[in-house]
N, C-alpha and C positions, 0 to 999 in steps of 0.2 A: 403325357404332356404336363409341364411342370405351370403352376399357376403365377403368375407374375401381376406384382402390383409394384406401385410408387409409394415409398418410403419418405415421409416429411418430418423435420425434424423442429420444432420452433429455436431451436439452439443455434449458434455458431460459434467458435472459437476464432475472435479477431488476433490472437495471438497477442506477445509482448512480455517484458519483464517490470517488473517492480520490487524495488530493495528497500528498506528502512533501517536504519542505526540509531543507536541512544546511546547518548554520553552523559557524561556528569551534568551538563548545565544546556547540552544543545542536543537537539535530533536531526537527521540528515535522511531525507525519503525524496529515492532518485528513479524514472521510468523513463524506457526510452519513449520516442515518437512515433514509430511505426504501427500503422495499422493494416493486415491480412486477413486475406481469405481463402484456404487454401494457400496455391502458389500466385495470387496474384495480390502485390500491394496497393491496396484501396486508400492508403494517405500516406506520405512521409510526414507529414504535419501535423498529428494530433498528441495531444495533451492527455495523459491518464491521473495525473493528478489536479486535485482541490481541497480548497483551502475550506475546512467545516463550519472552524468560532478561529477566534483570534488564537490560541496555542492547540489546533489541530489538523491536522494534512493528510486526506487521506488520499492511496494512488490504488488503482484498481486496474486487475488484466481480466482475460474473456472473455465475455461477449458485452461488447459495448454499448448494444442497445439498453441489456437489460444493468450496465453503468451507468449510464446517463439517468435511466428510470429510478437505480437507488440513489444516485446525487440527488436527485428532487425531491425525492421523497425524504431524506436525510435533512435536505436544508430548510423544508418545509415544518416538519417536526422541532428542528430545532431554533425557530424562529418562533414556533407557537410558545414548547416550550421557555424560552430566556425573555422572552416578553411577559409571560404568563406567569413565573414563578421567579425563576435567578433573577431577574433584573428589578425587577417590582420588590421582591423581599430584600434583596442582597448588592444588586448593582454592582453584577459583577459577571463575567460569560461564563459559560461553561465548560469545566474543564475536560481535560482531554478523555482521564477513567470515566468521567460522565460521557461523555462522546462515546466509549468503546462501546461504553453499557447501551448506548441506544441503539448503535450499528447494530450488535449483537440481537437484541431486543427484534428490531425490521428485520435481518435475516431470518428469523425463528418465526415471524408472523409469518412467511411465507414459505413456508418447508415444505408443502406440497407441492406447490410448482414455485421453485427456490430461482431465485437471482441469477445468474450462469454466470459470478462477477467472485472474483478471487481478490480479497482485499486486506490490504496493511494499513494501520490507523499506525500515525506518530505523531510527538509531540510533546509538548512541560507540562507534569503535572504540579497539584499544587506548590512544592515544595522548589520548582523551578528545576528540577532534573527530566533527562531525558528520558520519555518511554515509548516503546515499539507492541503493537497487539496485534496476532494472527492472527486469521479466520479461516474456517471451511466456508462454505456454499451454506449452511443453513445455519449458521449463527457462532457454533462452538469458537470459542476464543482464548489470547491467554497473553500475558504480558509477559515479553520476551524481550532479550537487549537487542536481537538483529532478527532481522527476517526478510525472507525474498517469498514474490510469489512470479506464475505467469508460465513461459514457454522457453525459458532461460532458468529458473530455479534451479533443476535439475543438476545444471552446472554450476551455477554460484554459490548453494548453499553449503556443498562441502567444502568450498575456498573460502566460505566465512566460516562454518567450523572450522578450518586449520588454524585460521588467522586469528579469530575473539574468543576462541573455548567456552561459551557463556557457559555458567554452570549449572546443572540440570531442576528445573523446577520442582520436582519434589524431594531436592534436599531437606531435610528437616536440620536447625532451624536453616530456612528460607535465605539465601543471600543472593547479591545484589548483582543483577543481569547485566548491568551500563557496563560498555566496553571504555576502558583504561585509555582508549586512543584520544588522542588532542583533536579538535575539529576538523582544521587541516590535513590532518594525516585521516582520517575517518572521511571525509572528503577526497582524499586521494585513493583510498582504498575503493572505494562505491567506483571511482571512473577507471579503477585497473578492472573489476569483477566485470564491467560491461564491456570493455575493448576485448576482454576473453571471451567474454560469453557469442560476442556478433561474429566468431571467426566459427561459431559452431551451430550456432542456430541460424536458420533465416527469419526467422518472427522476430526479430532482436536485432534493429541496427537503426540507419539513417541520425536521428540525433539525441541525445543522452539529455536532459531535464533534470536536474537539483534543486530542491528545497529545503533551506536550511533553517530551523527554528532554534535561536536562544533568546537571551533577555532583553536583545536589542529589538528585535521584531523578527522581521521573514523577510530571506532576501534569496533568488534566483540565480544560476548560473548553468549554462549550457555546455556541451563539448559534443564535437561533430564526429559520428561515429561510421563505420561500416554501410554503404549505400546497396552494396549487391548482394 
């Protein structure tokens, strides 16, 4: 007689996709709105991205509880912080490499029991061009011109490799990841990668979310995607 217990897991995987692009002067980080569990969709209606300091966005897939817990944690920090030093010394927010290094920084605090939160930071850094940074689950990171995360990457990351070729980080000397595409057309590209990806995934549909950062501010744009 074989011994049988209940397996529990504190994890879930709410599914979803998230894409981030950097151009010369603007970044573009787009996530759909569905949230799962399993085979049952628990929201068409939620939002995986936010906004960190004035030029940072970040959009996060997997488990959205322990999402929400790093947004708080993240805008808590980074409130002590720019209150505490950038604004007081400098008067000025914090930029986006500052922002990567902090995300980094909290995931790493918690490596033993890590985040279950899969996360792409975009945005201007000083010099007002655009930048995109990866992450695993425990911190590691890397500034990169595109990047997807979530339960669609799978499929979109080879369709932005065909499309951006960014060039491999440890080129020596180091050259420059920002994809060559105009906004619009890098805005066009991000809403072809997700009308493909929702014909293949089902973690991946209902409605598409854009966030566009250049020198003018941050401005939003939706497009309605695959329901079933």
């Amino acid at each position: 007689m074989t011994k049988q217990q209940a397996n529990w897991s504190p994890y879930d995987n709410n599914g979803g996709t998230c894409v981030a692009i950097a151009g010369a002067d603007y970044c573009v980080i787009a996530a759909d709105t569905r949230m799962s569990s399993g085979y049952n969709i628990l929201t068409r209606d939620y939002s995986k991205i936010i906004q960190l300091a004035d030029k940072s966005v970040m959009a996060s897939s997997g488990f959205q509880a322990d999402v929400r817990a790093l947004q708080k944690v993240l805008a808590s920090r980074h409130l002590v912080i720019t209150w505490d030093l950038i604004s007081y010394y400098y008067n000025k927010q914090m930029s986006c490499p500052a922002m990567a290094q902090l995300l980094s920084n909290t995931l790493y605090y918690k490596r033993f029991f890590p985040y279950y939160a899969f996360n792409v930071l975009g945005g201007l850094d000083n010099e007002g061009k655009g930048c995109v940074f990866t992450y695993d689950a425990v911190g590691s990171y890397e500034r990169v011109g595109y990047s997807s995360q979530g339960s669609g990457s799978t499929l979109i990351t080879p369709f932005l490799d065909n499309q951006l070729k960014s060039p491999s980080p440890l080129l020596l000397p180091a050259k420059d990841a920002v994809t060559p595409l105009s906004e619009a057309e890098a805005i066009d590209l991000v809403k072809t990668c997700f009308a493909s990806a929702t014909e293949r995934d089902i973690y991946t549909g209902d409605k598409l979310e854009i966030v566009v950062l250049n020198a003018s501010g941050i401005r939003q744009e939706y497009m309605e995607l695959r329901k079933d």
